[in-house]
Backbone as CSV, one residue per row, in Angstrom:
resi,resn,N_x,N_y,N_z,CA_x,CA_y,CA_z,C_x,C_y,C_z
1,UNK,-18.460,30.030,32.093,-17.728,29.870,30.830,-18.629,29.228,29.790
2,UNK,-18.669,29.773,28.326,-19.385,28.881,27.486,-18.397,28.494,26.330
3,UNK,-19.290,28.074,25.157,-18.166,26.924,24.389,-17.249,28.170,23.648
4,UNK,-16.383,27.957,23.505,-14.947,29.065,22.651,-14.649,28.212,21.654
5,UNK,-14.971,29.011,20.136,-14.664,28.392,19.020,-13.472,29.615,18.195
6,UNK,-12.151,29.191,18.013,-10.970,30.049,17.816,-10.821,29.346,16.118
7,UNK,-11.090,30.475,15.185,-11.465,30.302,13.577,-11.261,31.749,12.725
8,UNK,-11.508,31.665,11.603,-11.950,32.720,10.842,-13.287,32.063,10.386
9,UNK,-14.012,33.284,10.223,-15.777,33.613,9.686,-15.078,32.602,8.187
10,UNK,-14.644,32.830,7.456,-14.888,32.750,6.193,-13.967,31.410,6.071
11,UNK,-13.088,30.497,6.699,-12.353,29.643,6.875,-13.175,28.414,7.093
12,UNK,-13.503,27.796,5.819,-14.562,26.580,5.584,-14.760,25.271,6.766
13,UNK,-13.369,25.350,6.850,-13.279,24.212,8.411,-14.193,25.014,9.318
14,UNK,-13.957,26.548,9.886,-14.524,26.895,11.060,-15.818,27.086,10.762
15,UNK,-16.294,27.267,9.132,-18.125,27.400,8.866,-18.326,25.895,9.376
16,UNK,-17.681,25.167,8.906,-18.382,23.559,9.332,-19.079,23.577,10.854
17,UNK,-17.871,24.184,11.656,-18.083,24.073,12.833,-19.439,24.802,13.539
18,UNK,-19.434,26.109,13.048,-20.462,27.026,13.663,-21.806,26.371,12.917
19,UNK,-21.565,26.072,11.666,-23.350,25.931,11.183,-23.621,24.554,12.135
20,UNK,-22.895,23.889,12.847,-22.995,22.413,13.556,-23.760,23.068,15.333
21,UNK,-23.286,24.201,15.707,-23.422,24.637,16.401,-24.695,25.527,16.300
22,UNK,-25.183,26.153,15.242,-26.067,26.974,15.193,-27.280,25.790,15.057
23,UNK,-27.289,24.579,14.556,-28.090,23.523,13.843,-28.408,23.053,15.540
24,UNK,-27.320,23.064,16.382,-27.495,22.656,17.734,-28.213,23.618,18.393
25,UNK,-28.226,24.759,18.249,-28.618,26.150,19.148,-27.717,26.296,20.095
26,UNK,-25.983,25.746,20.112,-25.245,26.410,20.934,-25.010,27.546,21.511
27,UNK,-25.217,28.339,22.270,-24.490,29.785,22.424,-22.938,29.511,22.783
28,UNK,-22.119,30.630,21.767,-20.663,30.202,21.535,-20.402,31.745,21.569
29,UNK,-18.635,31.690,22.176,-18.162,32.896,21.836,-16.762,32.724,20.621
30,UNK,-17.225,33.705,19.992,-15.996,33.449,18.642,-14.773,34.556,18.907
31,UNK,-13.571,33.855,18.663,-12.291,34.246,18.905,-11.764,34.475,17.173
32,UNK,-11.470,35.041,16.711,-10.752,35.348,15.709,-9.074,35.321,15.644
33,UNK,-8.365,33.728,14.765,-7.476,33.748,14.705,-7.193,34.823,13.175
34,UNK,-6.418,35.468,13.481,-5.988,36.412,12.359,-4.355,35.988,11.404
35,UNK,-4.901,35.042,10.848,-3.620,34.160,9.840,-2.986,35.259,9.344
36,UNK,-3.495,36.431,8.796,-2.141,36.953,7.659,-1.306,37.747,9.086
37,UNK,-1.732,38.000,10.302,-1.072,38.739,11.295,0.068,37.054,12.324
38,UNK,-0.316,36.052,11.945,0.665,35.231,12.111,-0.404,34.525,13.899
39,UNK,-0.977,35.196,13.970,-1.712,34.555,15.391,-1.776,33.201,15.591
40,UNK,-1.685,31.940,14.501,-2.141,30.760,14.810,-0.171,30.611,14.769
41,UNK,0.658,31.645,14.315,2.100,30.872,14.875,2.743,31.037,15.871
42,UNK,2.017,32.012,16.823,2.822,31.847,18.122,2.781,31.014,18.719
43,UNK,3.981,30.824,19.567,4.118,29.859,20.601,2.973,29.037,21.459
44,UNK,2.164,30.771,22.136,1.024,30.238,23.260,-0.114,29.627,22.285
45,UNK,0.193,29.946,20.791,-1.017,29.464,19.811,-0.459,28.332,20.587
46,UNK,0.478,27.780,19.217,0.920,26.223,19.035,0.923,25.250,20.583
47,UNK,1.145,25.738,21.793,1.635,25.250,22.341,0.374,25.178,23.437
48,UNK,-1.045,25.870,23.617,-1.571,25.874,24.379,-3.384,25.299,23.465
49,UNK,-3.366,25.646,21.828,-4.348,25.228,21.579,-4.580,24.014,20.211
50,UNK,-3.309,24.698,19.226,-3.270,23.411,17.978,-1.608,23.460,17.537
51,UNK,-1.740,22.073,18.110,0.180,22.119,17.795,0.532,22.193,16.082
52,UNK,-0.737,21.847,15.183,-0.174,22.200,13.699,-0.071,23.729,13.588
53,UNK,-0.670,24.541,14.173,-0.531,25.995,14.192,-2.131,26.185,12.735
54,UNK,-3.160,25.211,13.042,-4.026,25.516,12.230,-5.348,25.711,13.131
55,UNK,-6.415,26.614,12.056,-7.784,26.483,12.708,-8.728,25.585,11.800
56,UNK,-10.327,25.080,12.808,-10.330,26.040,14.095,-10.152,24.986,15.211
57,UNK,-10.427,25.542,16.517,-9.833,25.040,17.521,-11.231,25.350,18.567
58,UNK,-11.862,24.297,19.322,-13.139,24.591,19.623,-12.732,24.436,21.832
59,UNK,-12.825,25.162,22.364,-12.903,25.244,23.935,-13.946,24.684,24.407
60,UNK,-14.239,23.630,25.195,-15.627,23.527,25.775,-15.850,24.424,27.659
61,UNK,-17.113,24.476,27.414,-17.134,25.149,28.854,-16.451,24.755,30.014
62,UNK,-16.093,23.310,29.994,-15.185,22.805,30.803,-13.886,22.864,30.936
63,UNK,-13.531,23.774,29.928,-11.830,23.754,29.469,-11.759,22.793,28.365
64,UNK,-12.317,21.405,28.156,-12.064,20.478,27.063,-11.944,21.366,26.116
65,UNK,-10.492,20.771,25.103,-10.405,21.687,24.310,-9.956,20.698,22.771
66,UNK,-10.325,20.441,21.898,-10.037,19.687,20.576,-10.326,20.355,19.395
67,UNK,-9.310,20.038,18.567,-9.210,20.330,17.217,-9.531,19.381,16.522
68,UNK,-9.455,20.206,15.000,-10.556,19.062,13.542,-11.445,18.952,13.336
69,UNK,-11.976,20.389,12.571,-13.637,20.438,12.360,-14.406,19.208,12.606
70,UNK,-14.348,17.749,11.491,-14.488,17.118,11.606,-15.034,15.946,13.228
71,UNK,-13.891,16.150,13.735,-14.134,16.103,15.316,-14.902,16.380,15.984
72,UNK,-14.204,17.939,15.794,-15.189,18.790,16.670,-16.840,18.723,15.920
73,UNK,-16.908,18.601,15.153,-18.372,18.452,15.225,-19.039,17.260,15.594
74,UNK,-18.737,16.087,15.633,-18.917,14.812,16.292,-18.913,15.129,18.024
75,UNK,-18.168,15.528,18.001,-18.349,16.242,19.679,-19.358,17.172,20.673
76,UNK,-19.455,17.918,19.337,-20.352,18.644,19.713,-22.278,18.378,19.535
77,UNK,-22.038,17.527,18.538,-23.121,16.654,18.253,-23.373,15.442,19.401
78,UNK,-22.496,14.515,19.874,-22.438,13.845,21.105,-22.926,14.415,22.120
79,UNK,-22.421,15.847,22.768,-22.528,16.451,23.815,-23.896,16.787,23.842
80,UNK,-23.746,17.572,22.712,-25.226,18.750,22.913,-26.555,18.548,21.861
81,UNK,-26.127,16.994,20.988,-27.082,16.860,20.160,-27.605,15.616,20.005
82,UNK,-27.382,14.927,20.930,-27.161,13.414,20.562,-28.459,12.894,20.483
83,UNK,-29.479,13.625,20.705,-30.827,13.214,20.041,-31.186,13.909,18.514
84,UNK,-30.659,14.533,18.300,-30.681,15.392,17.026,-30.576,14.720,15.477
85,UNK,-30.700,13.942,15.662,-30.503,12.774,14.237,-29.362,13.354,13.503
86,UNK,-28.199,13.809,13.886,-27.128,14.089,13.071,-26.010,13.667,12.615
87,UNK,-26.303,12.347,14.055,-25.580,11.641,14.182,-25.917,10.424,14.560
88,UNK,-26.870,9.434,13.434,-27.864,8.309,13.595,-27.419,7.557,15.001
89,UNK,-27.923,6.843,15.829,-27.350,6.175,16.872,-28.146,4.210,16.740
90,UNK,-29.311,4.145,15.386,-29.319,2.862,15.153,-28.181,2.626,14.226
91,UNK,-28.176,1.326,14.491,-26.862,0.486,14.100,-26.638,0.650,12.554
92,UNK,-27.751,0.154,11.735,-27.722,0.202,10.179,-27.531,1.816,9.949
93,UNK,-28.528,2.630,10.344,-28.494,3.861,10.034,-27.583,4.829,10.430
94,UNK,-26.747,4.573,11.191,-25.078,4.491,11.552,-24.159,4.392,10.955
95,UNK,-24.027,3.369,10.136,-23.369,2.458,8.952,-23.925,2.986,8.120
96,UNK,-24.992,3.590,7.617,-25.134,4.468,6.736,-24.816,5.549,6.408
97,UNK,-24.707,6.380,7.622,-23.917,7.617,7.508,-22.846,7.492,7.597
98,UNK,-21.919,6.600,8.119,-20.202,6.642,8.120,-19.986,6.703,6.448
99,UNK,-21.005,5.954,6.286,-20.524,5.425,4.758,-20.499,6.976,3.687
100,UNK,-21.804,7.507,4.496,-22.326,9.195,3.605,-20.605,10.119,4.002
101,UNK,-20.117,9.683,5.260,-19.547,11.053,5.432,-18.213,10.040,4.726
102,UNK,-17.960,9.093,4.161,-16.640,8.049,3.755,-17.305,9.294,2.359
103,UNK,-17.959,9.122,1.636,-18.484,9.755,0.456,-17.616,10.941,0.613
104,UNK,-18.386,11.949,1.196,-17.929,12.941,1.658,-16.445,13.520,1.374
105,UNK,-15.699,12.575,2.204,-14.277,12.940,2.597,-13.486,12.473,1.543
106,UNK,-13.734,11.777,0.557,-13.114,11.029,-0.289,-13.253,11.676,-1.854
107,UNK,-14.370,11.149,-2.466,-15.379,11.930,-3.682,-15.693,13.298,-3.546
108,UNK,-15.681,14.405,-2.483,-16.179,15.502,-2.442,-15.212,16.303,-2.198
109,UNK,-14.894,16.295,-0.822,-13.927,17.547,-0.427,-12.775,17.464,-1.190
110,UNK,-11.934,16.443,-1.278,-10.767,16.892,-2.147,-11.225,17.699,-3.411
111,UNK,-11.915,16.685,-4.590,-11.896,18.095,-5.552,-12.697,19.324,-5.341
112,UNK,-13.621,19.320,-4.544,-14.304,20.579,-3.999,-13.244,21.762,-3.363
113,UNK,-12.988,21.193,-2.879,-11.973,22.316,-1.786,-10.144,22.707,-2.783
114,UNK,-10.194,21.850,-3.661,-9.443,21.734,-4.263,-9.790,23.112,-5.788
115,UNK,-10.859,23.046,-6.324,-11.474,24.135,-6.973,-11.616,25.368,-6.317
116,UNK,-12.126,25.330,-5.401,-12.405,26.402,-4.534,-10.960,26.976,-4.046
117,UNK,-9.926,26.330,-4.007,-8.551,27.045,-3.359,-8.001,27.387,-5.034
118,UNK,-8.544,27.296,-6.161,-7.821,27.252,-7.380,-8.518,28.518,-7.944
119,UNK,-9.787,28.121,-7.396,-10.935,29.553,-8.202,-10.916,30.722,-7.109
120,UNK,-11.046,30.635,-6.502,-12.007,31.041,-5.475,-10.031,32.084,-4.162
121,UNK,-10.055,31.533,-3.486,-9.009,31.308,-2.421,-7.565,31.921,-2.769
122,UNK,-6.750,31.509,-4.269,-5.634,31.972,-4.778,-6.092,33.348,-5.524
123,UNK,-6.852,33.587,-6.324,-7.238,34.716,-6.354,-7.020,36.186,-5.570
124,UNK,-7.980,35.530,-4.415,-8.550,36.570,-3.540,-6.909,36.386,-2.616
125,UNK,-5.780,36.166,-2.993,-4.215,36.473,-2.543,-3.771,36.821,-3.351
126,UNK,-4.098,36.866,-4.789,-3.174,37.497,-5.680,-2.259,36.655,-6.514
127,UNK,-3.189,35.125,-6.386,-2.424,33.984,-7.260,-2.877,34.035,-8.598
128,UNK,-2.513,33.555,-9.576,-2.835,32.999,-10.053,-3.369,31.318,-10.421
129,UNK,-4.339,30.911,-10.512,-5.161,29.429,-10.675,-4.194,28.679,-11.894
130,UNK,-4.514,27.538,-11.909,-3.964,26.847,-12.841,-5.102,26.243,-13.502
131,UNK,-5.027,26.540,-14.257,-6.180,25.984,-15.745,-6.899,24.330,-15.403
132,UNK,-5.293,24.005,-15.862,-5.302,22.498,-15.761,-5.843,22.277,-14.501
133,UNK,-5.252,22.133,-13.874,-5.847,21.480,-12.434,-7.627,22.015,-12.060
134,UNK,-7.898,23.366,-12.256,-8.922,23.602,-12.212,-9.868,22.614,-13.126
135,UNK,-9.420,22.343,-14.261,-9.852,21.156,-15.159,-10.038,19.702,-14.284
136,UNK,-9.203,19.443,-13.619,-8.893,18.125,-13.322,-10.245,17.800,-11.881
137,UNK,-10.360,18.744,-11.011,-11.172,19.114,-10.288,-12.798,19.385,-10.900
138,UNK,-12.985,19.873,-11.294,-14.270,19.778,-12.239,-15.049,18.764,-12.922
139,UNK,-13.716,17.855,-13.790,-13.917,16.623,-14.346,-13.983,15.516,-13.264
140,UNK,-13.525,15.584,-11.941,-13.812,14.639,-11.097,-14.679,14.380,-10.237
141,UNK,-15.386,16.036,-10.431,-16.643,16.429,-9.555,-17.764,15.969,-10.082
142,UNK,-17.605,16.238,-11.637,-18.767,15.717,-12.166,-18.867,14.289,-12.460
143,UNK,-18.049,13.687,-12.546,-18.329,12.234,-12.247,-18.254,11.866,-10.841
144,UNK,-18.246,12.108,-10.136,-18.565,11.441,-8.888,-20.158,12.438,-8.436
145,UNK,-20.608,13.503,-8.483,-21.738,13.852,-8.527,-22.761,12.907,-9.592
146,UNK,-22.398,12.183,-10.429,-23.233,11.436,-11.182,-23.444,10.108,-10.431
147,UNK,-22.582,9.732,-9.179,-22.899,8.749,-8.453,-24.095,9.454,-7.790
148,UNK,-23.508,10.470,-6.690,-24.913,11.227,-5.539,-26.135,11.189,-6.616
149,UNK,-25.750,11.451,-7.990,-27.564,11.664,-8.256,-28.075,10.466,-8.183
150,UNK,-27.345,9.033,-8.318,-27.846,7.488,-8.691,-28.509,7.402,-6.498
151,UNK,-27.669,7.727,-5.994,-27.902,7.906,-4.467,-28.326,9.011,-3.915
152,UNK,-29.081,10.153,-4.562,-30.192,10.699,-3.893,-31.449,10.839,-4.905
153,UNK,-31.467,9.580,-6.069,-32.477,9.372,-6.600,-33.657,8.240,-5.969
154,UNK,-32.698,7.589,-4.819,-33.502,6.901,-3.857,-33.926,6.929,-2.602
155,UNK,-32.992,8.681,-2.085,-33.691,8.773,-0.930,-33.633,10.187,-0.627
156,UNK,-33.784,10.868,0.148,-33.528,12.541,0.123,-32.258,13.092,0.740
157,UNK,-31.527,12.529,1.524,-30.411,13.138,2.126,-29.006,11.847,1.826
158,UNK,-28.254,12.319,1.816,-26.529,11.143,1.474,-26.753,9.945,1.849
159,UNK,-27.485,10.345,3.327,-27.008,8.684,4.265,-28.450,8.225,4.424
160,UNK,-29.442,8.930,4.024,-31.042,8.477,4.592,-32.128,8.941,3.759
161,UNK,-32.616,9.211,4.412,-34.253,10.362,4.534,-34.101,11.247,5.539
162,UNK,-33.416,11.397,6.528,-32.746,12.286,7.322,-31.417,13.003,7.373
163,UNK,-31.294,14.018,7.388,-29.883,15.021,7.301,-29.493,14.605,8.396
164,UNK,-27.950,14.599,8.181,-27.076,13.962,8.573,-25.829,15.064,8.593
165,UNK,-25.298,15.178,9.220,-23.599,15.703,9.730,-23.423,15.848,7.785
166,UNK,-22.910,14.649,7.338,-22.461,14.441,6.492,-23.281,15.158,5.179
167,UNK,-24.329,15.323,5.081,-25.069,16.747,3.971,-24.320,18.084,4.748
168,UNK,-24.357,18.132,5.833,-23.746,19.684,6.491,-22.643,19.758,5.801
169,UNK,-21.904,18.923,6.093,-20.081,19.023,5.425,-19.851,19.260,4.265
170,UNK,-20.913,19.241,3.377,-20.694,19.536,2.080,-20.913,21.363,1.468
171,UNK,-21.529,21.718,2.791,-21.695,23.389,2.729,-21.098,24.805,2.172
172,UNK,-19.999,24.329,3.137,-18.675,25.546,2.605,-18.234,25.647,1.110
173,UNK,-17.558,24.502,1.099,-16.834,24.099,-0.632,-17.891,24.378,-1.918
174,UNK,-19.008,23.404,-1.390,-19.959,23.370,-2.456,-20.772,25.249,-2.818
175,UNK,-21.059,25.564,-1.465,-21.238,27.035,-1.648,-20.162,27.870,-2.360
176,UNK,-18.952,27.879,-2.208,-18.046,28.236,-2.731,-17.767,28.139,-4.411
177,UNK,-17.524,26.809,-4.912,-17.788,26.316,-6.356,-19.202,26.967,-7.017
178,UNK,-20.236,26.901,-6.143,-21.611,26.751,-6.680,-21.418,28.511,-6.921
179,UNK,-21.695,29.167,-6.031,-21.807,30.570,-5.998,-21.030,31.687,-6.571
180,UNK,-19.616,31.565,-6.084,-18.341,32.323,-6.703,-17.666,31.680,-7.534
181,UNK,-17.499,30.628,-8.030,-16.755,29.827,-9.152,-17.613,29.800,-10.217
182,UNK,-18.770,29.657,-10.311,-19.455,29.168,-11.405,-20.101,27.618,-11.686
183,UNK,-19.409,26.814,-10.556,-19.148,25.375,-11.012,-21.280,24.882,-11.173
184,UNK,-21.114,24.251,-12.016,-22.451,23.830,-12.163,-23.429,22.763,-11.746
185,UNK,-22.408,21.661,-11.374,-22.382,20.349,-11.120,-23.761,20.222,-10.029
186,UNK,-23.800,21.036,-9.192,-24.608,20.906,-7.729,-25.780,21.224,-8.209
187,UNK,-26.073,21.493,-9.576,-27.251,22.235,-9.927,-27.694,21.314,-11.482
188,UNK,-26.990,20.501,-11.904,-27.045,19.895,-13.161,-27.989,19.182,-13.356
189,UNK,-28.098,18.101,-12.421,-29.171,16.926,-12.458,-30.272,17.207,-11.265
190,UNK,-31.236,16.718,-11.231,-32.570,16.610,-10.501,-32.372,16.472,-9.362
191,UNK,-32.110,15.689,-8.459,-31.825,14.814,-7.180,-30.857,15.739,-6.570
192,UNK,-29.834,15.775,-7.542,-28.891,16.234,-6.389,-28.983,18.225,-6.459
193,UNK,-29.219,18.415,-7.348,-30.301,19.481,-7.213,-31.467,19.996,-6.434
194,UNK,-32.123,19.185,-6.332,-33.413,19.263,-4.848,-32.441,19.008,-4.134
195,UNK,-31.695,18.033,-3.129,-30.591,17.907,-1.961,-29.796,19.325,-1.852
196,UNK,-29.124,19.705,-2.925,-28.529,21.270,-2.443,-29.332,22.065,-2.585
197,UNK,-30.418,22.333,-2.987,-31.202,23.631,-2.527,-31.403,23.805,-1.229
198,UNK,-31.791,22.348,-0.447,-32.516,22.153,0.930,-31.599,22.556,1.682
199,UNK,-30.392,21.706,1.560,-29.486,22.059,2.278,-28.993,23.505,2.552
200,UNK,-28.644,23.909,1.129,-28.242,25.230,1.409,-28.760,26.401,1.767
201,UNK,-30.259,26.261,1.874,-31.881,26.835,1.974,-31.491,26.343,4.230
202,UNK,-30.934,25.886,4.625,-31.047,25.911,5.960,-30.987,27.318,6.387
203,UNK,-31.733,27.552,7.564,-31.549,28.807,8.475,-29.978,28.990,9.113
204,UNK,-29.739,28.065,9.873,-28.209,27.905,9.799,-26.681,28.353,9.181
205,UNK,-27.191,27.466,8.126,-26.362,27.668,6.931,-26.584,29.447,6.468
206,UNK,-27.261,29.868,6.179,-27.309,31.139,5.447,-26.973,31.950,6.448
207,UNK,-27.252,32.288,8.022,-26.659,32.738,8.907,-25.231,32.869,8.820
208,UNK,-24.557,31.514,8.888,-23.339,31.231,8.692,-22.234,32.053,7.248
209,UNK,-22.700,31.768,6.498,-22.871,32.228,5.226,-22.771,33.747,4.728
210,UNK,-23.933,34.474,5.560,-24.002,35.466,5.882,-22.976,36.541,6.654
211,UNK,-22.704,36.195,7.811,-21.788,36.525,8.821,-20.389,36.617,7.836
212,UNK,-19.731,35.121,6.884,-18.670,35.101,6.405,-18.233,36.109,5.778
213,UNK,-19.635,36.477,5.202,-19.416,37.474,3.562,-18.995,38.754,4.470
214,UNK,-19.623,38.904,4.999,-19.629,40.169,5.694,-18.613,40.582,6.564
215,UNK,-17.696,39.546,7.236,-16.520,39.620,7.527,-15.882,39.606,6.607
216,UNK,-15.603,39.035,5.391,-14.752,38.931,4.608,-14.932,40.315,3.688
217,UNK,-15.435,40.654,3.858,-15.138,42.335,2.901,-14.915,43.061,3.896
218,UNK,-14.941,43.050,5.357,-14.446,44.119,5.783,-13.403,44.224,5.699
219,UNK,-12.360,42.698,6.081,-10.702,42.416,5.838,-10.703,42.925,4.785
220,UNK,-11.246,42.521,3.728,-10.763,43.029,2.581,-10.445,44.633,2.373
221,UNK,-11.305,44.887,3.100,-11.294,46.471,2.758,-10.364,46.875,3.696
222,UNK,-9.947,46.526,4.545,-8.992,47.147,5.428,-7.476,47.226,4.850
């Protein structure tokens, strides 16, 4: 048995997961939950892999089985990476990255993922975006990106001089805003400009990236 990661290609939680895995050199087999066909609401879903009825949902070869990108990539970084600097294991430089991925989860993903479901996500269903809020998201991005440039004007990655979990996590959304939205922010100032090129310049990442697009127009086209 090897690791079972149950996601969609193009479902930003499950990119988190695989580029964590590809960064590891996992060999994984991918399960495709199919949301508009209702797969994450059946029963044996809910009841055998994520009781919210969400993805993704990661199997380990052992049967261990946990949900929450987030998680699951701490897990999988523990298991299969724990020399991999992804997940600092000195004490300060530890406390440095909690602090990068506190950044992260707080200042980033909400209005990131928040644009990206406004630009990007409602669209491609046939919503319409809301102006305003798309406003409100933008204006909060760019001031809190004016912090990262004050904090990667002193070192090269969020939490260090070393990439960290917490530069990965910023992948999906920011690709998303940056690429198909227009958003400019990731590209405005110097610092944090060199930081997302590198990042998004990973072998990994563009794999990942790659694979999405390419699933995602076939659904589409179907």
């Amino acid at each position: 048995m090897v690791v079972k990661l149950y996601g969609l290609h193009w479902s930003t939680c499950t990119e988190v997961v695989i580029t964590v895995l590809k960064e590891l050199g996992v060999p994984y087999e991918f399960e495709v939950v199919n949301l508009s066909a209702g797969d994450n609401r059946k029963p044996e879903y809910i009841e055998n892999l994520h009781p919210f009825g969400q993805i993704p949902v990661l199997v380990d070869e052992d049967g261990f089985k946990i949900f929450e990108s987030r998680a699951i990539a701490r897990y999988l970084i523990a298991k299969y990476g724990p020399n991999s600097g992804l997940i600092p294991k000195d004490l300060k430089k530890n406390a440095l990255f909690e602090q990068a991925m506190s950044i992260e989860n707080n200042d980033f993903a909400p209005p990131a993922g928040g644009l990206a479901g406004e630009k990007y996500f409602k669209p491609m269903l046939g919503l319409q975006p809301s102006e305003e809020t798309v406003a409100e998201h933008e204006s909060t991005l760019e001031k809190n990106l004016q912090a990262y440039e004050r904090i990667l004007s002193k070192q090269k990655y969020l939490a260090g001089d070393e990439l960290t979990l917490a530069d990965l996590l910023h992948l999906p959304n920011g690709s998303i805003i940056t690429d198909r939205v227009g958003f400019k922010g990731l590209k405005a100032t110097p610092n944090v400009a060199r930081w997302w090129k590198d990042i998004s310049s990973r072998e990994s990442w563009k794999s990942v990236e790659a694979n999405a697009q390419a699933f995602l127009a076939k659904a589409l086209a179907l």
